[in-house]
FIKOLZA-1660 file (N, C-alpha, C; in steps of 0.1 Angstrom, whole numbers, plus 5000, padded with zeros to 4 digits):
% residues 187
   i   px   py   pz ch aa at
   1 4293 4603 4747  A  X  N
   1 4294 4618 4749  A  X CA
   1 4293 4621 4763  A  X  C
   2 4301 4630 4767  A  X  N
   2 4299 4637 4780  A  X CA
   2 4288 4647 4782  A  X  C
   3 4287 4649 4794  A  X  N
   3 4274 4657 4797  A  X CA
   3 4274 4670 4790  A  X  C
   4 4288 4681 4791  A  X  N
   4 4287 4689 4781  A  X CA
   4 4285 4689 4769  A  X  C
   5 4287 4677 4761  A  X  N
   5 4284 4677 4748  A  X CA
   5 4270 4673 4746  A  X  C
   6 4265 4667 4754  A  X  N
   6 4254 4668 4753  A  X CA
   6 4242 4677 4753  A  X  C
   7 4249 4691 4754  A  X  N
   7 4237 4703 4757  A  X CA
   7 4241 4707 4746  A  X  C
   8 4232 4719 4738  A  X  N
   8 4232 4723 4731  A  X CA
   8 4227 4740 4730  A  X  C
   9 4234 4751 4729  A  X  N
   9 4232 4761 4733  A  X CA
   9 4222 4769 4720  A  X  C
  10 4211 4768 4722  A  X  N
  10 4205 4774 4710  A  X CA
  10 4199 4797 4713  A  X  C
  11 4207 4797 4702  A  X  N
  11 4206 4810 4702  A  X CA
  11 4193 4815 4693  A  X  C
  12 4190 4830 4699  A  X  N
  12 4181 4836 4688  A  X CA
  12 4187 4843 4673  A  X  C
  13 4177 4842 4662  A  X  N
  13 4183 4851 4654  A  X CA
  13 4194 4862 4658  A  X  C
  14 4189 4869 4663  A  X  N
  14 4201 4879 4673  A  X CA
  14 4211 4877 4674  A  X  C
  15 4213 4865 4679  A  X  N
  15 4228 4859 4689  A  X CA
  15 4226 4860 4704  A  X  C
  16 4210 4864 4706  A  X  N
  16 4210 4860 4721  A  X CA
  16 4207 4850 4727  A  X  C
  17 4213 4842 4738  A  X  N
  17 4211 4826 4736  A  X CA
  17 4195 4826 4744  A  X  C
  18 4188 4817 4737  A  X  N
  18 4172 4813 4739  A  X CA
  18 4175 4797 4748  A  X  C
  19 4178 4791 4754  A  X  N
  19 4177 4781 4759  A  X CA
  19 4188 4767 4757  A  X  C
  20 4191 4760 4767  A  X  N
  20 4203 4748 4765  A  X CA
  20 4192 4737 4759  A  X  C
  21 4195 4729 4749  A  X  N
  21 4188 4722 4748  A  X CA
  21 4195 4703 4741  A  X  C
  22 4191 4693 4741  A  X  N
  22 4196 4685 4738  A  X CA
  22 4203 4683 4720  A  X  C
  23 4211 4671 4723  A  X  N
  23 4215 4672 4708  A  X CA
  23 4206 4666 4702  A  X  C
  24 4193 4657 4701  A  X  N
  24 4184 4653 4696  A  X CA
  24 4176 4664 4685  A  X  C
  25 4171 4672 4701  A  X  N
  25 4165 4685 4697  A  X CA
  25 4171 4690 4686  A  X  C
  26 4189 4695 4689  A  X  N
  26 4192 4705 4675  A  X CA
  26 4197 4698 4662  A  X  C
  27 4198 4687 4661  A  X  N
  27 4198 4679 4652  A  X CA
  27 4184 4682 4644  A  X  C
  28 4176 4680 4649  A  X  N
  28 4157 4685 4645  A  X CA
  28 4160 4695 4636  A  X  C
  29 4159 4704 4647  A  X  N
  29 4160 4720 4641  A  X CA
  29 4169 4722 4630  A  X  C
  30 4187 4716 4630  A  X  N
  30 4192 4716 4618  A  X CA
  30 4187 4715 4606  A  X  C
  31 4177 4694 4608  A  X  N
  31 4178 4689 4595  A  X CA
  31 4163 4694 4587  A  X  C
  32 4159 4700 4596  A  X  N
  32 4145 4709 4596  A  X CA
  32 4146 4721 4590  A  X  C
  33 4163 4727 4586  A  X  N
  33 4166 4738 4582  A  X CA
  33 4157 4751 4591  A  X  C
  34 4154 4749 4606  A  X  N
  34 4151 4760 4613  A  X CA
  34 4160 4766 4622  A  X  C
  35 4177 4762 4620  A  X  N
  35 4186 4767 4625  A  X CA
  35 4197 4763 4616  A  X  C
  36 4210 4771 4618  A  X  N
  36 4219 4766 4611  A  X CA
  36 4230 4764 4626  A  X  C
  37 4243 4757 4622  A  X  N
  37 4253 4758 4633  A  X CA
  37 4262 4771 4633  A  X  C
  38 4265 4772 4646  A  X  N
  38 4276 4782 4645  A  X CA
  38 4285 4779 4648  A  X  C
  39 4288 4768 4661  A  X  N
  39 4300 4761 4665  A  X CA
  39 4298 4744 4665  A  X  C
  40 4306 4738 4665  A  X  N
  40 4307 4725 4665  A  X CA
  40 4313 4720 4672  A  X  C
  41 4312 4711 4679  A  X  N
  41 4317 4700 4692  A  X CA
  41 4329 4694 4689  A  X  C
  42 4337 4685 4691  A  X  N
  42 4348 4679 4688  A  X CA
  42 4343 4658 4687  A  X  C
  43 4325 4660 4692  A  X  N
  43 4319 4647 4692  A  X CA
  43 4313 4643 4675  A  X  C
  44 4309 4630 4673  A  X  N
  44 4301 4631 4659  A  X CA
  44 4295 4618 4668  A  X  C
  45 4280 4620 4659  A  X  N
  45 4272 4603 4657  A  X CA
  45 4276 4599 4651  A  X  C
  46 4276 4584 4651  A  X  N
  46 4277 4579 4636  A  X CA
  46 4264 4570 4636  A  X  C
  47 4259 4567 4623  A  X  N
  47 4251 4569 4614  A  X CA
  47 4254 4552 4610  A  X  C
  48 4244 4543 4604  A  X  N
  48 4249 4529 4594  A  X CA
  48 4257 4538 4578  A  X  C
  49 4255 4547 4576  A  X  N
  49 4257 4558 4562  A  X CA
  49 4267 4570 4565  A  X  C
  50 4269 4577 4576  A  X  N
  50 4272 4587 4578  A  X CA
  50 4278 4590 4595  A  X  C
  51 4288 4601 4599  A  X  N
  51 4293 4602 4610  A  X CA
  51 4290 4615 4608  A  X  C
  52 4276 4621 4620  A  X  N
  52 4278 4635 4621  A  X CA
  52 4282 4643 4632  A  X  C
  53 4289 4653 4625  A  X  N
  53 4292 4663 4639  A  X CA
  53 4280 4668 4646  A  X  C
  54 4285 4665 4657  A  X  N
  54 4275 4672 4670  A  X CA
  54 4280 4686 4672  A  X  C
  55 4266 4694 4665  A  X  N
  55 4267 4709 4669  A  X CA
  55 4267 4719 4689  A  X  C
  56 4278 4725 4691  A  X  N
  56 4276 4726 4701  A  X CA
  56 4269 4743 4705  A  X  C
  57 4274 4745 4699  A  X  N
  57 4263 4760 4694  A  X CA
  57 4251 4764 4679  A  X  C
  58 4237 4763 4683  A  X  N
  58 4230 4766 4671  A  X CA
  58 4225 4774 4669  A  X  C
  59 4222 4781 4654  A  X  N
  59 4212 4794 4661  A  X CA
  59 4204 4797 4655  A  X  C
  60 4187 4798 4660  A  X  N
  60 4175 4795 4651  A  X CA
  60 4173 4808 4641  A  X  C
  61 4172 4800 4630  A  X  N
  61 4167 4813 4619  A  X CA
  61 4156 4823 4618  A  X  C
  62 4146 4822 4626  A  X  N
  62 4137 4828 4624  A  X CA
  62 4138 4836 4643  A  X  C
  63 4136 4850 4642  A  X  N
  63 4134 4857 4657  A  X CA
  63 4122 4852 4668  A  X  C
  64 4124 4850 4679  A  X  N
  64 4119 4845 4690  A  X CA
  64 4116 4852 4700  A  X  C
  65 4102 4859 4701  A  X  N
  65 4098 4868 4709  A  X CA
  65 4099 4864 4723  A  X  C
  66 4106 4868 4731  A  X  N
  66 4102 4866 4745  A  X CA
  66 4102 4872 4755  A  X  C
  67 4093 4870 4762  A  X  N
  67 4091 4880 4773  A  X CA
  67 4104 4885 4784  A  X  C
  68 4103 4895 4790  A  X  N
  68 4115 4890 4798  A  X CA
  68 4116 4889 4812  A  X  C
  69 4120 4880 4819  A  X  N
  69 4117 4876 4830  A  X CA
  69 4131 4877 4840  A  X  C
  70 4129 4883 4850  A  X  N
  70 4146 4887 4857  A  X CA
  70 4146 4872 4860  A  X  C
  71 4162 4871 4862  A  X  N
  71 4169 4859 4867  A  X CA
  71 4167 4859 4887  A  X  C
  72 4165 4842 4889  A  X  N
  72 4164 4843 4900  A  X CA
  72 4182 4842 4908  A  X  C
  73 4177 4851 4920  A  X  N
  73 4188 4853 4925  A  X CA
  73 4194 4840 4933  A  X  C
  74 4205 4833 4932  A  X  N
  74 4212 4820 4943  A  X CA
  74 4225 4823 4944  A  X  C
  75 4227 4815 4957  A  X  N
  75 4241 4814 4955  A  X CA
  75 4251 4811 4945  A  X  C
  76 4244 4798 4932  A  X  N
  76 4247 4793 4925  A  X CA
  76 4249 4806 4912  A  X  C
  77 4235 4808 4913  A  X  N
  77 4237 4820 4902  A  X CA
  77 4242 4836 4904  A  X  C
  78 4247 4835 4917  A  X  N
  78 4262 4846 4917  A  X CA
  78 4274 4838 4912  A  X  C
  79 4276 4826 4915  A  X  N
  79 4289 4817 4914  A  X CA
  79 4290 4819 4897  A  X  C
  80 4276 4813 4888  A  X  N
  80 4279 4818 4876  A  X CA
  80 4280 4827 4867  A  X  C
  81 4272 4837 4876  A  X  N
  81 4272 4855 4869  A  X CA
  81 4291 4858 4871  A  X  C
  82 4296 4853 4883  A  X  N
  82 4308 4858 4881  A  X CA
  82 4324 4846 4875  A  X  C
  83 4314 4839 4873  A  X  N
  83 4320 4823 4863  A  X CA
  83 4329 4823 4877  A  X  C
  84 4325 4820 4888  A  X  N
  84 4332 4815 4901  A  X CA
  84 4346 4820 4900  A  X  C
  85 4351 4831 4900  A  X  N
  85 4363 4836 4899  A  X CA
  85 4360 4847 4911  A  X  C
  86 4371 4849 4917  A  X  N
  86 4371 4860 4932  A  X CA
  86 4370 4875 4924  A  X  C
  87 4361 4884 4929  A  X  N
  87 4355 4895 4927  A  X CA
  87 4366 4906 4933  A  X  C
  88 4378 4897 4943  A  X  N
  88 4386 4910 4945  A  X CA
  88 4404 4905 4937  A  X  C
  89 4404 4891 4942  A  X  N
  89 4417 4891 4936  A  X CA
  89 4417 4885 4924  A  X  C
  90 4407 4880 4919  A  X  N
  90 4408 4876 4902  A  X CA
  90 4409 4860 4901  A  X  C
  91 4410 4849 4910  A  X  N
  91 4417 4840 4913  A  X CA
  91 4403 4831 4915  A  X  C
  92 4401 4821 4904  A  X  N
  92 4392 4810 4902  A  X CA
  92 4393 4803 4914  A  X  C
  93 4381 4798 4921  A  X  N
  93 4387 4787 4931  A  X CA
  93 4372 4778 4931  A  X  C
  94 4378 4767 4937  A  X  N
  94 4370 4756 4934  A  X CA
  94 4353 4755 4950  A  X  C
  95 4362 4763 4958  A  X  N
  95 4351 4766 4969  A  X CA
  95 4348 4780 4968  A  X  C
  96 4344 4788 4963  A  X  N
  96 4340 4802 4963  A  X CA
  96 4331 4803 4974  A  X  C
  97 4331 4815 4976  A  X  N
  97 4318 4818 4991  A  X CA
  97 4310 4832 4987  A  X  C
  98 4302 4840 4992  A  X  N
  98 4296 4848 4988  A  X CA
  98 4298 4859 4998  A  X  C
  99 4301 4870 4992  A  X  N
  99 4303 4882 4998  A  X CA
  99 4296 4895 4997  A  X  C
 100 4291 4900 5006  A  X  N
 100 4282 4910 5004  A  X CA
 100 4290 4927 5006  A  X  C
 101 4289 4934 4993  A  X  N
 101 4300 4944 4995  A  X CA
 101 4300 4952 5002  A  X  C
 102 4284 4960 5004  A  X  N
 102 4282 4964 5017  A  X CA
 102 4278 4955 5030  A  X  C
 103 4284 4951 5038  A  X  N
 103 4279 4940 5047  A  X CA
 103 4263 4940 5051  A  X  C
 104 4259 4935 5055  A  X  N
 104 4243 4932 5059  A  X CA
 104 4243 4938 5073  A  X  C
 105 4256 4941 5080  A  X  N
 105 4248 4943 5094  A  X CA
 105 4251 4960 5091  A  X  C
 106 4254 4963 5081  A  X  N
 106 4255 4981 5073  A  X CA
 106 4242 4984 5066  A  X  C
 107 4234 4976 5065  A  X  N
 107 4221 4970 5060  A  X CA
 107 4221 4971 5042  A  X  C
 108 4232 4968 5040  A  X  N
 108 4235 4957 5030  A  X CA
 108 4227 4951 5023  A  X  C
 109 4223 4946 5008  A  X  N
 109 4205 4945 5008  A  X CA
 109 4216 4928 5002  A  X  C
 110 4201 4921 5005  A  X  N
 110 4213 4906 4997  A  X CA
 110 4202 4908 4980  A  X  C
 111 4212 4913 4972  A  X  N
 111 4205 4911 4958  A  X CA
 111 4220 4910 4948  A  X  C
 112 4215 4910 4936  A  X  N
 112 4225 4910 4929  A  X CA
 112 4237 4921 4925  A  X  C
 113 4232 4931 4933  A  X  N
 113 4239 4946 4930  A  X CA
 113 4249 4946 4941  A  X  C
 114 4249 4935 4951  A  X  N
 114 4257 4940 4961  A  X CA
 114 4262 4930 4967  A  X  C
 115 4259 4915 4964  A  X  N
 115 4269 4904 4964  A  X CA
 115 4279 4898 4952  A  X  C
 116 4284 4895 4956  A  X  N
 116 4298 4888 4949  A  X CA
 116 4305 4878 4954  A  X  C
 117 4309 4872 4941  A  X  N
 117 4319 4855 4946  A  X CA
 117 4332 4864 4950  A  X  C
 118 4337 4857 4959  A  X  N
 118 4350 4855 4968  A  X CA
 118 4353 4846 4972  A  X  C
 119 4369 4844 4971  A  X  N
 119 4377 4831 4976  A  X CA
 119 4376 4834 4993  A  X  C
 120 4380 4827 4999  A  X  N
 120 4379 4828 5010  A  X CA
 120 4385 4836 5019  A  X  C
 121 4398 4834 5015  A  X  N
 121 4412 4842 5021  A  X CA
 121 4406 4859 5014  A  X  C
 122 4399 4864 5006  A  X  N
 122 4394 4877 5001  A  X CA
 122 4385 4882 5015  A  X  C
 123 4373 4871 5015  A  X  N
 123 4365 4876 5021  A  X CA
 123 4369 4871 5034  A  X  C
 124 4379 4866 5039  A  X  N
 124 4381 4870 5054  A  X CA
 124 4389 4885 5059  A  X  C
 125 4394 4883 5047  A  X  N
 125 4407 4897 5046  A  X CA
 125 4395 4909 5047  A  X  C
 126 4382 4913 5041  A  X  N
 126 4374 4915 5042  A  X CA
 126 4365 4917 5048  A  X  C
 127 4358 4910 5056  A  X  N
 127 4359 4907 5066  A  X CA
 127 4338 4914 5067  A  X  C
 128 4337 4921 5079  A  X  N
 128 4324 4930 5081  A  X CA
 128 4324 4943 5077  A  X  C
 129 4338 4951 5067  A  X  N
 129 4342 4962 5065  A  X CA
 129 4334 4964 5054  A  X  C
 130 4337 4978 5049  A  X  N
 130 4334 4980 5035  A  X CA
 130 4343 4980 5027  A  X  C
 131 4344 4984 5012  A  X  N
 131 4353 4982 5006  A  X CA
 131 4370 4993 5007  A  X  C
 132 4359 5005 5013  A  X  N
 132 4367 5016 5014  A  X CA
 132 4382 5014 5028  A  X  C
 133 4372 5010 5040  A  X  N
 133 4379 5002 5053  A  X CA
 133 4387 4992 5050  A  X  C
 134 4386 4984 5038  A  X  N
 134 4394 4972 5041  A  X CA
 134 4406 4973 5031  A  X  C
 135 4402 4987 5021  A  X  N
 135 4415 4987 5009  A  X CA
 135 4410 4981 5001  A  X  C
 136 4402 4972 4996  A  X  N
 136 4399 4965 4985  A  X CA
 136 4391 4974 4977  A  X  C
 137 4394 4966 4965  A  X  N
 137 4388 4966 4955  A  X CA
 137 4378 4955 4943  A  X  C
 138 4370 4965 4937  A  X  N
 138 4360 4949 4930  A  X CA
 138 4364 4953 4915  A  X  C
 139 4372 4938 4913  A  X  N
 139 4375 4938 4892  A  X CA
 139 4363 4947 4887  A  X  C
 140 4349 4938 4888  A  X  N
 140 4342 4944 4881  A  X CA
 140 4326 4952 4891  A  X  C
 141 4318 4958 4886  A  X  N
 141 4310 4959 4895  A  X CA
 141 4297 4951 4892  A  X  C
 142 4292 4947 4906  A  X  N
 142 4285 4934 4901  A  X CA
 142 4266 4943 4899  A  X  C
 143 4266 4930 4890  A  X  N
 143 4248 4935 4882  A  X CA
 143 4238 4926 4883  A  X  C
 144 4230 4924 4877  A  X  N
 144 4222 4918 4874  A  X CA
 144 4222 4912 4865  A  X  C
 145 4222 4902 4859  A  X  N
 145 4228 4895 4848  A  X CA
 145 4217 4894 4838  A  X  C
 146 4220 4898 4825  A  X  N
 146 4211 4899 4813  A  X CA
 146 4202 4885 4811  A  X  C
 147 4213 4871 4808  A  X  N
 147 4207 4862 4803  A  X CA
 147 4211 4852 4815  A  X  C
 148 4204 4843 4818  A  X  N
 148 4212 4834 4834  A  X CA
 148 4203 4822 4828  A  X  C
 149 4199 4819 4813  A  X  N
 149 4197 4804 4812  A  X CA
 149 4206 4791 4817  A  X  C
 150 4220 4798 4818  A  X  N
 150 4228 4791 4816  A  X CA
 150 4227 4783 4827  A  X  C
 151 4223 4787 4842  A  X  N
 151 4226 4781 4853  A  X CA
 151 4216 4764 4851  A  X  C
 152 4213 4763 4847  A  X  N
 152 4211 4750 4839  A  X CA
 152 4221 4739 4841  A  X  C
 153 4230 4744 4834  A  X  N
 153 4243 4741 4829  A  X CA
 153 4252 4735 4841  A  X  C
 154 4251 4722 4846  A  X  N
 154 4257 4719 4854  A  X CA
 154 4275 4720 4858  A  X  C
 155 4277 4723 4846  A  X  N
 155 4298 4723 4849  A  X CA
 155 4300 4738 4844  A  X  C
 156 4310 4741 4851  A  X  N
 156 4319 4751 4847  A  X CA
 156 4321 4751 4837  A  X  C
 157 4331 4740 4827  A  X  N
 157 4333 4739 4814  A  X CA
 157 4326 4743 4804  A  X  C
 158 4310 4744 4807  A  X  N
 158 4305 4742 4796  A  X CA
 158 4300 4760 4795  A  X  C
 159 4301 4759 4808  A  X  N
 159 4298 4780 4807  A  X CA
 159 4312 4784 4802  A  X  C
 160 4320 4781 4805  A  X  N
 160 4335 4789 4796  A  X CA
 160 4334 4786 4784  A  X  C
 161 4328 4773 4778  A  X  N
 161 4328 4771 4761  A  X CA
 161 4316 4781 4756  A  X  C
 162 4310 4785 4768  A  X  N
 162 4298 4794 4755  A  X CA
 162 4296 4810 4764  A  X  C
 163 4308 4814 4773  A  X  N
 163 4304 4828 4783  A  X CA
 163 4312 4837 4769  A  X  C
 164 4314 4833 4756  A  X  N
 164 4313 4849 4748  A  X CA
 164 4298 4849 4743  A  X  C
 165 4283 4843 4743  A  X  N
 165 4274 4844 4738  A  X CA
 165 4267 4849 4752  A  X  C
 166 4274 4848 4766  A  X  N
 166 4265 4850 4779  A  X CA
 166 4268 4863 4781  A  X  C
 167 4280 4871 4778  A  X  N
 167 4286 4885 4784  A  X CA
 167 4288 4893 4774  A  X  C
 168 4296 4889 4761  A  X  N
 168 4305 4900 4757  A  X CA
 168 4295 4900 4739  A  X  C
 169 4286 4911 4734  A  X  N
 169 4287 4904 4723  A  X CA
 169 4297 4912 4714  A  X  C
 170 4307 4914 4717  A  X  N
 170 4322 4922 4708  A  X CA
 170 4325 4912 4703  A  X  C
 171 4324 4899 4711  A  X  N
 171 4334 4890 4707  A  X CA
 171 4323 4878 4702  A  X  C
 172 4315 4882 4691  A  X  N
 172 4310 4871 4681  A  X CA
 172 4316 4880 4668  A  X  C
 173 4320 4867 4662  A  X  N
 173 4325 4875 4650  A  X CA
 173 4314 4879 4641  A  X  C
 174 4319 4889 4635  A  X  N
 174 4312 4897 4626  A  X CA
 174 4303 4892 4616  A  X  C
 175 4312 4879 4612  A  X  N
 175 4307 4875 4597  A  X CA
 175 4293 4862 4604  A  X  C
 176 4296 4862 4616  A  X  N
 176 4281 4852 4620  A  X CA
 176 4273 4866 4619  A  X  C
 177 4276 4877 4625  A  X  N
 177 4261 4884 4630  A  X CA
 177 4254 4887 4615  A  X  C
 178 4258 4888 4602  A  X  N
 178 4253 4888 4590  A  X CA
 178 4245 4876 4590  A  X  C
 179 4245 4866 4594  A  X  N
 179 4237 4854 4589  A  X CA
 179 4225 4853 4597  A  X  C
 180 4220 4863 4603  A  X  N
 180 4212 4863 4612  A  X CA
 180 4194 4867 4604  A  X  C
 181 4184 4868 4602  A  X  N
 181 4175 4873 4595  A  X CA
 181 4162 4870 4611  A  X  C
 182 4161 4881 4605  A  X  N
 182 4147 4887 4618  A  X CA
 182 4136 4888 4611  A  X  C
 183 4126 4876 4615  A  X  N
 183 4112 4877 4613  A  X CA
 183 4106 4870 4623  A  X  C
 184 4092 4870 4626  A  X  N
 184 4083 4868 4639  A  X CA
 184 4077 4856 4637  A  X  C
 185 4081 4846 4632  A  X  N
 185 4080 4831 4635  A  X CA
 185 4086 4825 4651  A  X  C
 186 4078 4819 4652  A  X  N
 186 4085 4812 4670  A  X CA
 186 4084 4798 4663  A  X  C
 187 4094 4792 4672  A  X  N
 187 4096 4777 4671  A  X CA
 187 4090 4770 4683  A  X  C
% end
């Protein structure tokens, strides 16, 4: 197995994801009936008896109270709040750099409300201006990010196989959010 198959994205009753954790782990929690799967890997163990699918999304049955703690701010974790894609021209790049939209010497604060990934060629074009001075514009406007377990997650790949449980919840289907039951057991 590859290192992405190796993690394991365990969600709360909810559908909010609670932590990356190994496939050992959610094999546990499966055969322990304290989670069921939601997605499945394209990997399986095999077994002297049995070949099983390695779940790559699980999600614990019972609700999981947790405190909430802001995400710490990095370079890394602007790179994945904006899944390393340029904040003005839309355009993934493998060296992203960070851009501050009000510049710093405009006294610019460096937090998450006011930096953003950019390709290079954006933020030279860009430059010490604001957004208004330089004509640009930003896709989206940048925030603070709800959940940032992810930054864990050492590859790209593995944030695109699971960024509809990190951003959007429109896009979990309907017929999982029924399977969900909320009660105040912790795992």
């Amino acid at each position: 197995m590859d290192g992405d198959s190796s993690s394991v994205l365990l969600l709360n009753s909810t559908f909010e994801p609670l932590t990356i954790i190994n496939v050992r782990r959610a094999l546990k929690l499966l055969f322990t009936k304290k989670a069921h799967p939601v997605e499945d890997s394209q990997n399986y163990i095999s077994t002297i008896r049995a070949k099983i699918r390695v779940p790559s999304v699980i999600q614990i049955i019972y609700y999981v109270k947790r405190p909430y703690s802001r995400p710490k701010f990095s370079k890394k974790s602007v790179f994945l709040r904006d899944n390393y894609q340029c904040q003005y021209c839309g355009k993934h790049t493998a060296k992203p750099t960070l851009d501050h939209v009000i510049p710093r010497s405009r006294d610019g604060k460096n937090d998450w409300y006011n930096v953003v990934t950019a390709c290079p060629d954006c933020n030279n074009k860009k430059g010490n201006r604001t957004l208004k001075e330089s004509g640009m514009t930003l896709i989206k406007q940048p925030t603070e990010p709800k959940y940032l377990i992810y930054s864990t997650v050492l590859t790209q790949s593995a944030i695109k196989k699971w960024e509809k449980y990190f951003y959007n919840k429109e896009k979990i289907p309907k017929a999982l959010t029924s399977l969900s039951s909320v009660s105040s057991v912790s795992v």
